[in-house]
C-alpha positions as CSV (number, residue, x, y, z in Angstrom):
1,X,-32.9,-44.3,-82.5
2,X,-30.6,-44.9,-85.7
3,X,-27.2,-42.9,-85.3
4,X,-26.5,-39.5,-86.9
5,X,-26.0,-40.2,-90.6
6,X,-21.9,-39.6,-91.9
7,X,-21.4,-37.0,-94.8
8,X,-20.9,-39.0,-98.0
9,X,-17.5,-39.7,-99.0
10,X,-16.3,-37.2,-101.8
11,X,-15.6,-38.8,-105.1
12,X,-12.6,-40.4,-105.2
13,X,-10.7,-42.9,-107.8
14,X,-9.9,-46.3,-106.7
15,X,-6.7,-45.7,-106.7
16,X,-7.3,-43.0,-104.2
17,X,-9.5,-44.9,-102.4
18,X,-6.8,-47.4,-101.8
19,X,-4.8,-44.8,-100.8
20,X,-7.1,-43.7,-97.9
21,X,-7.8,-47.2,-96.9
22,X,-4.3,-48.4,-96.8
23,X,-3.0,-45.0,-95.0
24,X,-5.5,-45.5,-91.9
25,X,-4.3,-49.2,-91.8
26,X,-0.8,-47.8,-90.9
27,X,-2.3,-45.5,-89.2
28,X,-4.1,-47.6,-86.9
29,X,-1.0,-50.5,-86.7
30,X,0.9,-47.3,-85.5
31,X,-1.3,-46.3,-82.8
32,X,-1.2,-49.8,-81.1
33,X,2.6,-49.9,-81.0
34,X,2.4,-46.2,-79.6
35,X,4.5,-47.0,-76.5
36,X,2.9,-44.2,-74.7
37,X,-0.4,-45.9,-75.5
38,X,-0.2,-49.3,-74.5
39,X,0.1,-51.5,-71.7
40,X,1.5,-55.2,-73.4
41,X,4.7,-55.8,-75.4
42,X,3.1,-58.8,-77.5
43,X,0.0,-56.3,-79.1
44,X,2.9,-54.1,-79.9
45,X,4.9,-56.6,-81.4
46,X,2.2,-58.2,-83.8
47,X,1.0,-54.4,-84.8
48,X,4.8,-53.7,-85.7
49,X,5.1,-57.6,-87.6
50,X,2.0,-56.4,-89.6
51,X,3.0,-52.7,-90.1
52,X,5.4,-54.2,-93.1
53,X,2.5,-55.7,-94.9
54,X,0.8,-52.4,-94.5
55,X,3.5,-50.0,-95.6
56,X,4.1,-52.7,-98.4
57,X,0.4,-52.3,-99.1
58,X,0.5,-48.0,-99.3
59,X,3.5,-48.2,-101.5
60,X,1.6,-50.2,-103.6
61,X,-1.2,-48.0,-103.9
62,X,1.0,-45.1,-104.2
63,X,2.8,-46.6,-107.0
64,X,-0.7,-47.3,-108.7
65,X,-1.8,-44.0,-108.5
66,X,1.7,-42.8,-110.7
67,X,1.6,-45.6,-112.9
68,X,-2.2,-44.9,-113.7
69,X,-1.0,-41.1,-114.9
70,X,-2.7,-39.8,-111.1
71,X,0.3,-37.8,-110.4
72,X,-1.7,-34.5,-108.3
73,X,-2.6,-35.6,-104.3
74,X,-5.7,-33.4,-104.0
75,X,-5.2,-33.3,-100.5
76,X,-8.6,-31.1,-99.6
77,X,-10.5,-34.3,-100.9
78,X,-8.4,-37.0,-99.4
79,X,-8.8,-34.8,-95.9
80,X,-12.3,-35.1,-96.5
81,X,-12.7,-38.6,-97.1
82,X,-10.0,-39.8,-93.7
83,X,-12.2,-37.2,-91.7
84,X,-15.2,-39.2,-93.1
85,X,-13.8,-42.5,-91.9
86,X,-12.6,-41.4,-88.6
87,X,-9.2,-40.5,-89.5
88,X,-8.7,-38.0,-86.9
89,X,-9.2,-40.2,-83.8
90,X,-7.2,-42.6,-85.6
91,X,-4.4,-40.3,-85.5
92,X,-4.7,-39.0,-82.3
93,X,-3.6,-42.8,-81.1
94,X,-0.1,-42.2,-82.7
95,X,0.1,-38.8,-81.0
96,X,1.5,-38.8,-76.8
97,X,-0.8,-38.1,-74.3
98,X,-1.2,-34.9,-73.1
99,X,1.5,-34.6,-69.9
100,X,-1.2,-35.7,-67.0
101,X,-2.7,-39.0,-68.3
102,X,0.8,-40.4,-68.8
103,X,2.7,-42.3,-66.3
């Protein structure tokens, strides 16, 4: 049984696209140094040493986008292509557990 097929990804420039794909990279370096979230100092510590290479990397694409005259975020799309790639439970990772699973 093959899994459910994911909705296309909307159309999106590359510039855009580097955008999305640089965003859920911080986005997931973040969720492993979530202190709430994790049990070992040293997975924390290498997430945080390569969050600086990420952020660099967004900046970057950021700074494409304006340089390339892409000065609009249409954000409907861009929500539409993270929820494609599993943005959302990305995110939730950076978020605190609710009040009874911590401890």
């Amino acid at each position: 049984m093959w899994p459910p097929e994911l909705p296309p990804l909307p159309a999106l420039t590359r510039a855009e696209g580097e955008v999305v794909d640089r965003y859920l990279e911080v986005l997931d370096l973040l969720g492993r140094i979530n202190p709430s979230r994790t049990r070992h100092t040293y997975g924390g510590l290498r997430a945080a040493q390569t969050l600086v290479v990420a952020a660099t990397g967004l900046r970057d694409a950021l700074a494409l986008m304006y340089e390339r005259g892409e000065r609009e975020v249409h954000s409907g799309t861009l929500a539409q292509a993270l929820r494609v790639l599993d943005g959302e439970r990305r995110a939730r990772k950076v978020m605190l557990p609710p009040a009874e699973a911590s401890g």
